[in-house]
N, C-alpha and C positions, 0 to 999 in steps of 0.2 A: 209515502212520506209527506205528500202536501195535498189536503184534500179542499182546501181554497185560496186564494193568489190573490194579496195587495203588493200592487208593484208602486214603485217609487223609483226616483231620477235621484243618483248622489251627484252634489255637487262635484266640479274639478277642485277646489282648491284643498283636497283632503288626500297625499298622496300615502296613504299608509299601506304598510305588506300585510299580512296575514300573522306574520309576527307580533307587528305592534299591536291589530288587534284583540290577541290572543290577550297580553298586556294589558289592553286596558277594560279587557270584558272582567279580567281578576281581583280589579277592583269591586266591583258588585256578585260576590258568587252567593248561590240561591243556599238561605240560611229559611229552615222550620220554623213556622209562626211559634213567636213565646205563646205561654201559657195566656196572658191576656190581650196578644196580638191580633188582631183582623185580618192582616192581608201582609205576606213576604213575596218579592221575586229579586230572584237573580238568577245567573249562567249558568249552566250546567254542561256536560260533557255529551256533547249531542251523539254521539257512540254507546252511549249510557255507560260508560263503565269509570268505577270512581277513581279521582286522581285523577282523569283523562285529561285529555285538549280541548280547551273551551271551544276554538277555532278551528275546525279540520277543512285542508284541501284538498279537492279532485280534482284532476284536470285544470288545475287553476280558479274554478269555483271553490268559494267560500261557505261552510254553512256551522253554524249555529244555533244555541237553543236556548230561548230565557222559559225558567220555570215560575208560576204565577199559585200559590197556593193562599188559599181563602177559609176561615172559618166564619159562617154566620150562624147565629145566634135567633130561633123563631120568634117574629114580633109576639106573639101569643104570650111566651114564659119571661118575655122582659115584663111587658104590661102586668104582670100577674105578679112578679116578684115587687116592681114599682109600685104599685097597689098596695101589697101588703106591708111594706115598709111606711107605705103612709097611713096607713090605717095604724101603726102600730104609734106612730108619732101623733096622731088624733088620742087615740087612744091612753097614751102617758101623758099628754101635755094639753089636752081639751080641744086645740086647735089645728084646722088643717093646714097642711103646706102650702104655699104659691105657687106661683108657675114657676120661678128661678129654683126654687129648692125641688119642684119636681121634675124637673131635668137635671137636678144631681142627681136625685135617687135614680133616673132612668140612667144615668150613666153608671153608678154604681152597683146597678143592678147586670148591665150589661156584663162589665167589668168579670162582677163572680159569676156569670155562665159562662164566660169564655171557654174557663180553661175545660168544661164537660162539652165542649162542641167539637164534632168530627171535622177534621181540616179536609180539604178537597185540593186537589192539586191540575193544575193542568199545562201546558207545554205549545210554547208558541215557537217553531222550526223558521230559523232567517237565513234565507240565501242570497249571496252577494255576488254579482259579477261584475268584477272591477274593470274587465274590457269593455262591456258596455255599460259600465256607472249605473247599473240597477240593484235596486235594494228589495228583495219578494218578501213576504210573510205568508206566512200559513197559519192567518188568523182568520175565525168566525167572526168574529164582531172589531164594531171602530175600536173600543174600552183597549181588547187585548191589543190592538193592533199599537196602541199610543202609549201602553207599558215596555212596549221593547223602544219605539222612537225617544221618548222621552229617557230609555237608559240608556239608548245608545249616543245620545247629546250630552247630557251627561259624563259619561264617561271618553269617548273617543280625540276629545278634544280639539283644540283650532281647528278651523280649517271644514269641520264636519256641518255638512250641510243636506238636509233630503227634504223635498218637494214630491209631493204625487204627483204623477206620469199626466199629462196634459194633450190631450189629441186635440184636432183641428174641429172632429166633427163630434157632436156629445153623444156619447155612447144610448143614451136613449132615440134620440134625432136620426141614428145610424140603423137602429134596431126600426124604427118606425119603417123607414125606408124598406129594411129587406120584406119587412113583411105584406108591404100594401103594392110591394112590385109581382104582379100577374106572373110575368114571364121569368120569375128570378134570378133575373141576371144583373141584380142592384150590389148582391152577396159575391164577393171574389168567389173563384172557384175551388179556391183549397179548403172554401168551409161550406158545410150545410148547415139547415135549421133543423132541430130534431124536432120532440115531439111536446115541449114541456114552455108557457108563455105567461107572464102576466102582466093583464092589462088596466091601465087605471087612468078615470078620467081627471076634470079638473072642479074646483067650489069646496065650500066646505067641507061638502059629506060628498065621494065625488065615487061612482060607483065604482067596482073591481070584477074583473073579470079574471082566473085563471081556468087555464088548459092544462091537462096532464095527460101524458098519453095519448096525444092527441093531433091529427096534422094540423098546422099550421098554414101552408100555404091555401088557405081557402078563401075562398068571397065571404064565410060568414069574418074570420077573422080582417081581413080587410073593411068591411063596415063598419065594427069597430073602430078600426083607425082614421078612418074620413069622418068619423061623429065625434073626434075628439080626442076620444081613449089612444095614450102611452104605453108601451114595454116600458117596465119597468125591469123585468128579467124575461131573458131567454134561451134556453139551450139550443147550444150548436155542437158540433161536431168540424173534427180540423183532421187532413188528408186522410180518415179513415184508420185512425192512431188515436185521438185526443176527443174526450167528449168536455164538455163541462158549461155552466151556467153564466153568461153573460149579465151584472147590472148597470143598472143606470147612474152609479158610482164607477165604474171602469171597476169591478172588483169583479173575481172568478171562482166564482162557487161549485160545489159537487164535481172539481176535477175528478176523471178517469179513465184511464187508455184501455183502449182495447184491447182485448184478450190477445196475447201473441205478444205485444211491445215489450214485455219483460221475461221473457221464455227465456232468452238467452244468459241468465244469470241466474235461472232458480236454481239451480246445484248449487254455488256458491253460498259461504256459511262466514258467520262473523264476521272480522274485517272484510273479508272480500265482497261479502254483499252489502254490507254500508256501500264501500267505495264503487259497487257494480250499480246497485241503485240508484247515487247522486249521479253519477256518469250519465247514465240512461234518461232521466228525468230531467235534469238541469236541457241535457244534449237537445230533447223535445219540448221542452221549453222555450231555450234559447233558436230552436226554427220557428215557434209557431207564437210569438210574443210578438216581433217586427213585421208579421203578414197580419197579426188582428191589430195591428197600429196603422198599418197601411190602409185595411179597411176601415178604418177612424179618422181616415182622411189626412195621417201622417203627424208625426208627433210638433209639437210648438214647440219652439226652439228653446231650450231654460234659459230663463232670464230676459225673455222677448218679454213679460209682461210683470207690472208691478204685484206680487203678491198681496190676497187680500184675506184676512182673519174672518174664519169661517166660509170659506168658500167653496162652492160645491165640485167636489173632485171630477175628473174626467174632460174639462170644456175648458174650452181656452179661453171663452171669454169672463168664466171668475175659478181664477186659479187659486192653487189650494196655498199656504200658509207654507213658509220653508219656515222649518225648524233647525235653529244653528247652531250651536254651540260657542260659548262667549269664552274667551282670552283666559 
């Protein structure tokens, strides 16, 4: 169900149920790009089945699904169609276009390929846990992860406020550490380091080093980090349950449990394994989120620091931008 992890802090002053949510996610439900449309999203029925519940709870977790579909149009057959419109306009009238008249045509050229371009569609899963005021996504990239924030501001009104998660210690700073420590005992003990590191120094053009497959706790890797060179990512492993990819954004890449953590609900079919899966996941989540905060040296308290626009996620000392939602 989540194969990478942006965590986020909601604010307290947003006391809404599961209910109200469901509410006001139905204000935006995900409509197919028109015919000369670029880009639609909205909500979907994260069960997938139509008509459903925008919002379904298990356990008291929340989750969610904005659907994000796209059509583009190859630079190649605009410029081609652009061209030929102005050639046709040289052509009946002696003279050629300017730059303002050819950025109409390139708009109008666009415009009539639209509607012959395949739309792509894709699915950003958002889980909430209103006990401890965290907001996940199960986005690849920042792009999708700011189409669900910005709808959920939007839509959930007063009161709604999220901030990315803010540790003491910056998750690169953290990661340098476990690595250039010999005897590794810098890393709490409910995580290891697998096998997979990359390393980047600093200047313009600043070299890169990655490992796949590879141990990590070595002297060569350690040299690298006394000349310089930064984790930028690194895989770890958490009680022998949880693998996944550490970055130097506090974000969690290539989540995956180990074989056996979901045995206990493969029988189960339709409803029951929605409900048996977010159970399962959220549940090893919700243990293994407050020990890799704890190794980050403990979360900053929200609202200890002025938020600053454009800020680099994960460090306390330039926290990331809360996004709020206005009256």
């Amino acid at each position: 169900m989540f194969k990478n992890l942006m965590l986020y802090r909601l604010g307290p002053g947003w006391p809404a149920s599961a209910d109200q949510l469901e509410a006001a996610l139905a204000a935006e439900p995900f409509a197919e790009c028109g015919a000369t449309q670029q880009k639609s999203a909205g909500w979907v029925p994260p069960r997938g089945e139509e008509h459903g519940a925008l919002v379904e709870s298990v356990d008291g977790q929340w989750i969610a699904r904005l659907a994000i579909e796209t059509k583009a149009v190859p630079g190649d057959a605009v410029r081609r169609k652009t061209q030929e419109a102005a050639d046709e306009i040289e052509r009946t009238t002696g003279r050629k276009p300017g730059k303002k008249e050819m950025r109409d045509l390139r708009d109008d050229a666009l415009l009539a390929l639209l509607p012959q371009a395949f739309p792509r569609r894709s699915q950003v899963t958002v889980w909430i846990d209103p006990g401890n005021r965290w907001l996940a996504l199960d986005a690849g990239s920042q792009g999708k992860a700011d189409e669900v924030a910005t709808s959920l501001v939007r839509v959930a009104g007063k009161g709604f406020e999220i901030g990315l998660l803010q540790t003491h210690s910056s998750p690169q700073g953290a990661m340098a550490a476990w690595l250039a420590d010999p005897e590794g005992d810098a890393l709490p003990h409910a995580f290891n380091i697998e096998r997979e590191c990359e390393l980047k120094g600093s200047g313009d053009e600043p070299a890169v080093v990655k490992f796949t497959r590879h141990p990590l706790q070595t002297d060569e890797v350690r040299q690298h980090i006394r000349e310089g060179k930064l984790p930028t990512r690194l895989a770890l492993g958490w009680s022998g349950r949880l693998g996944f990819v550490l970055t130097q954004a506090l974000q969690l890449k290539k989540l995956a449990f180990q074989e056996g953590v979901f045995e206990q609900d493969a029988a189960a079919k339709g409803d029951d394994r929605f409900d048996a899966d977010v159970a399962l996941l959220t549940g090893e989540l919700r243990a293994m989120i407050p020990e890799l905060i704890d190794a980050l040296g403990g979360e900053v308290e929200p609202g200890a620091a002025t938020p600053a626009p454009g800020a680099q996620p994960g460090t306390s000392d330039k926290p990331a931008a809360l996004a709020a939602a206005t009256p």
